[in-house]
N, C-alpha and C positions, 0 to 999 in steps of 0.2 A: 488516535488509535482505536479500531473499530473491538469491539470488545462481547463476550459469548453471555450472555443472560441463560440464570436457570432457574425456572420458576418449580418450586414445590410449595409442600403443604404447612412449611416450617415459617414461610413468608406470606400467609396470604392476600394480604393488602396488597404488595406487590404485583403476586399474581391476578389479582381483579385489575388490579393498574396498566398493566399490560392487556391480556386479554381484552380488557375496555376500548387499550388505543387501538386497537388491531381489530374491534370488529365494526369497522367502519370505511365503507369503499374509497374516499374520501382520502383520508389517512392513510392508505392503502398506497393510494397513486400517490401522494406523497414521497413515503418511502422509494418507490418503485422510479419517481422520479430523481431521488436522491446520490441513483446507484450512478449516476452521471457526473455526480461532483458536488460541491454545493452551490444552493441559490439565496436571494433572498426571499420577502413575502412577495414584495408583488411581480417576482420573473414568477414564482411557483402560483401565484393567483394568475395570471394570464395566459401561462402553459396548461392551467387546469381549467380554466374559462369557471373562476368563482370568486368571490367576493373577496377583496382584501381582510376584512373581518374576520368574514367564516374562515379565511384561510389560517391567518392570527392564529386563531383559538383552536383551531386544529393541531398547529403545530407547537402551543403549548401544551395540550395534552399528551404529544407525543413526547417531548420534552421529559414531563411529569413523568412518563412513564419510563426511561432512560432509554428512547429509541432515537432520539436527535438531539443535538448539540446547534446553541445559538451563539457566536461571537461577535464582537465590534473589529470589523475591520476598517481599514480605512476607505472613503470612497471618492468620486469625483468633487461631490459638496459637503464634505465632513465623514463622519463615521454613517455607516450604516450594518446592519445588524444581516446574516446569510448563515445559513440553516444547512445542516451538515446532517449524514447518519452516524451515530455513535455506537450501533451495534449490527453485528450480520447475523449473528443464529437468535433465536431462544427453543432454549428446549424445554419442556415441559415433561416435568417430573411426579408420574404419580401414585408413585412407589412409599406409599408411608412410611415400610419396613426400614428402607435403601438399605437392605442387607447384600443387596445384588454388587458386583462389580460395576462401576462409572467409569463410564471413559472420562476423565478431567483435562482440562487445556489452559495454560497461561501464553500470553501476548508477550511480546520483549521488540519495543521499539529502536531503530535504531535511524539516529539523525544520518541523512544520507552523507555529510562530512565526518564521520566516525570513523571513518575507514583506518583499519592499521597495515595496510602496506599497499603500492600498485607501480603497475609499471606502463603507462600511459605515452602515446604517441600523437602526435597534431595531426588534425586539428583539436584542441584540448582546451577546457578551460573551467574556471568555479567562476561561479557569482552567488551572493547575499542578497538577503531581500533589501538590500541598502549599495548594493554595489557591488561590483567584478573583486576577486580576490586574486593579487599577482597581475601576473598579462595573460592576454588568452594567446594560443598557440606555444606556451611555455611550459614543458612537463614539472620544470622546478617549483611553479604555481601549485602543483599540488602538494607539498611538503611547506607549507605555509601555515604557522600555527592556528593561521586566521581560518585555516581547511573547514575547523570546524562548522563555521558557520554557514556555508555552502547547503543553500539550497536548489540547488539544478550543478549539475557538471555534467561533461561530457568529452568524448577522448574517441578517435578512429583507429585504430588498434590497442590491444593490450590487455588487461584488466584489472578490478581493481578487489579487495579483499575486506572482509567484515569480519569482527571474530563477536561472536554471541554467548553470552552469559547463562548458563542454567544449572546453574548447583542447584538452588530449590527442589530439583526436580530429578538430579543427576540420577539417584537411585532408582527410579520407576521406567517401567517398561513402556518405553516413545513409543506408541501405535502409529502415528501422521506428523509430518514434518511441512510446514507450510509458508509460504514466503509471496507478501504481495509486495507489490514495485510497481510504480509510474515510470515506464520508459518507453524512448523509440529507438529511431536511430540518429545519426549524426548526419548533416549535409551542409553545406555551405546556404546560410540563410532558412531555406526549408526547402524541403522537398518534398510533395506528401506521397508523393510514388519513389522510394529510395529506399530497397529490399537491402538488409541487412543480418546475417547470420548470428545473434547474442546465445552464447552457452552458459550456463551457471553449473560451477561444481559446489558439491559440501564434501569436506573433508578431502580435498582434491579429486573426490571420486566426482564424473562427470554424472550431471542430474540430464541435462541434454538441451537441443537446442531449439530454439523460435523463430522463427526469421518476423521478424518487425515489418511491416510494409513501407514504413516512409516516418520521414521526419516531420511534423505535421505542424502546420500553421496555416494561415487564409483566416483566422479568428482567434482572437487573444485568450490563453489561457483564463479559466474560471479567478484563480488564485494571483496570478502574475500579478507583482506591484506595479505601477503606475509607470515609473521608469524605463522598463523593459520595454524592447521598441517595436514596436508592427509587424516588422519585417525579418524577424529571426523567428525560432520554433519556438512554438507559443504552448504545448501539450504532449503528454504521450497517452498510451493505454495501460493501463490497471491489470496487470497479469498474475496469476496465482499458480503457482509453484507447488506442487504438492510430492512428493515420496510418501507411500504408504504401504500398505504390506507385500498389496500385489504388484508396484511397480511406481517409479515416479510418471507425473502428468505436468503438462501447461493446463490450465483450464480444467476443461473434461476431459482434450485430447493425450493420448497413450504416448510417453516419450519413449518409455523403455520398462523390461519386464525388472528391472534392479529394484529388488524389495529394502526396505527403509533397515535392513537386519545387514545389511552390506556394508551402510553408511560410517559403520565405528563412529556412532555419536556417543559414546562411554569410554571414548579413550583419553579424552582432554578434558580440562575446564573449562573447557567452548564449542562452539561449531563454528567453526573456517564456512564462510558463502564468498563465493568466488564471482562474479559475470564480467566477462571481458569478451573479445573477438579471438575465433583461433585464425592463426599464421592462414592453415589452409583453407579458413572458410570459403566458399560458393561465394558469397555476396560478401563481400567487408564492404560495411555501408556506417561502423561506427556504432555510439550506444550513448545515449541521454537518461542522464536518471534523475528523476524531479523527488524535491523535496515538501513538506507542506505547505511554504508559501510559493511553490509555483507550479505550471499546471493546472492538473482539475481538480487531483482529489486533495483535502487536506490529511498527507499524513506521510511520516516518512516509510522506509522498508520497515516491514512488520513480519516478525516472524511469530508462528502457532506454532507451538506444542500440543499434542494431545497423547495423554499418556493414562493408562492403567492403574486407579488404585480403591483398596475397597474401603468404602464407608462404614462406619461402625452405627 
């Protein structure tokens, strides 16, 4: 889960720790080469044309600094070790007072088998970083307590539902509501030209819709276990989700002028996220939603808060 850094005066070792990794061109592309998925050292020493070393020691600095994350995964001849980014902002705070209002934000991860309800049509199916859950083409498959473990699934009509935790926070005033996802669309095998209509509601109120260009394979996901075969969809794209005051967005583009004051996110103990196919969409081409072991990015749906409150 990619996570928000805020450097002030109250941390300053911190703040030299960071600013240190960041003023470096180097470490720079690094990052920049990061937003792609993760690598290891020597994909990211040969995409930057530099030494395995200097690379090492670059990307423990950043590490140190908490801008990337290092794990053991498994690989063709044992474990080898692949380099993630573990944070998208830092802000830089240099307000000694902080008597001013902060915008603040928490993260709330949710495994893409969490889902508490859906109503899915074939071609549909879960798989585990260890194996298929159920049969594919079976909607009963998704009511399999094994759901959980479902890292990639995917369904050509219908959709499926999330419910999100945030009492921490229930009392303060949401300014941005934000929601990234690895997905495409659904095709038989792949299809990397396979235009699909995916909508996402919160609170049943429709946030709007994306059309997906295709189901994408011709090269093996970053993350996909070893198992997974050649010839099925190997990736999706990393899309952000935003509601904010003046309207929700995909991306940077405008989906609608519906201000995040619409959303009734103070009416439950949750927020309802919704992304399915509508009956009348343009394109029904289906919906893939990758989890942290497959695909590119390592991470399940991630939702941001960012809410109003003043520091004392």
């Amino acid at each position: 889960m990619l996570k928000e850094i805020e450097l002030s005066y109250s941390d300053k070792n911190e703040m030299l720790s960071v600013i240190k990794a960041l003023a470096n061109e180097a470490r720079i592309n690094i990052l920049e080469l990061l937003d792609d998925g993760c690598l290891n050292v020597n994909e990211i020493a040969e995409k930057l044309d530099m030494p395995v070393s200097t690379t090492a020691l670059n990307i423990k600095i950043l590490e140190e600094a908490g801008l990337v994350m290092t794990e053991l995964q498994p690989g063709i001849r044992g474990s080898m070790k692949v380099s993630s980014k573990s944070c998208r902002d830092v802000i830089i705070n240099l307000d000694s007072k902080q008597s001013r209002a902060l915008e603040n934000s928490i993260y709330i991860n949710m495994p893409i088998g969490s889902y508490s309800d859906c109503i899915v049509k074939p071609s549909c199916g879960l798989v585990g970083d260890k194996g298929s859950i159920g049969k594919f083409d079976k909607p009963s498959s998704f009511y399999y307590p094994e759901k959980v473990n479902a890292q990639l699934l995917w369904f050509y009509k219908g959709y499926i539902e999330y419910k999100f935790p945030y009492e921490s926070i229930k009392n303060s005033n949401i300014t941005m509501l934000e929601l990234s996802i690895e997905m495409c669309s659904e095709a038989p095998f792949y299809r990397n030209d396979w235009p699909s209509d995916i909508t996402l509601w919160v609170n049943d109120i429709e946030v709007g819709t994306w059309t997906s260009p295709g189901d994408f394979g011709g090269r093996r996901g970053k993350n996909n276990p070893q198992w997974w075969p050649d010839n099925i969809n190997q990736y999706g794209l990393l899309k952000y989700w935003r509601i904010k005051k003046d309207g929700t967005y995909i991306d940077n583009m405008k989906l609608s002028d519906k201000k995040i004051s619409e959303f009734k996110l103070e009416d439950n103990d949750y927020i309802s996220v919704k992304i399915g196919i509508k009956e009348e969409a343009k394109n029904i081409g289906g919906i893939s939603i990758f989890g942290k072991s497959f695909g590119d990015y390592p991470q399940d749906i991630v939702m941001k808060l960012e809410y109003d409150k003043i520091k004392e």
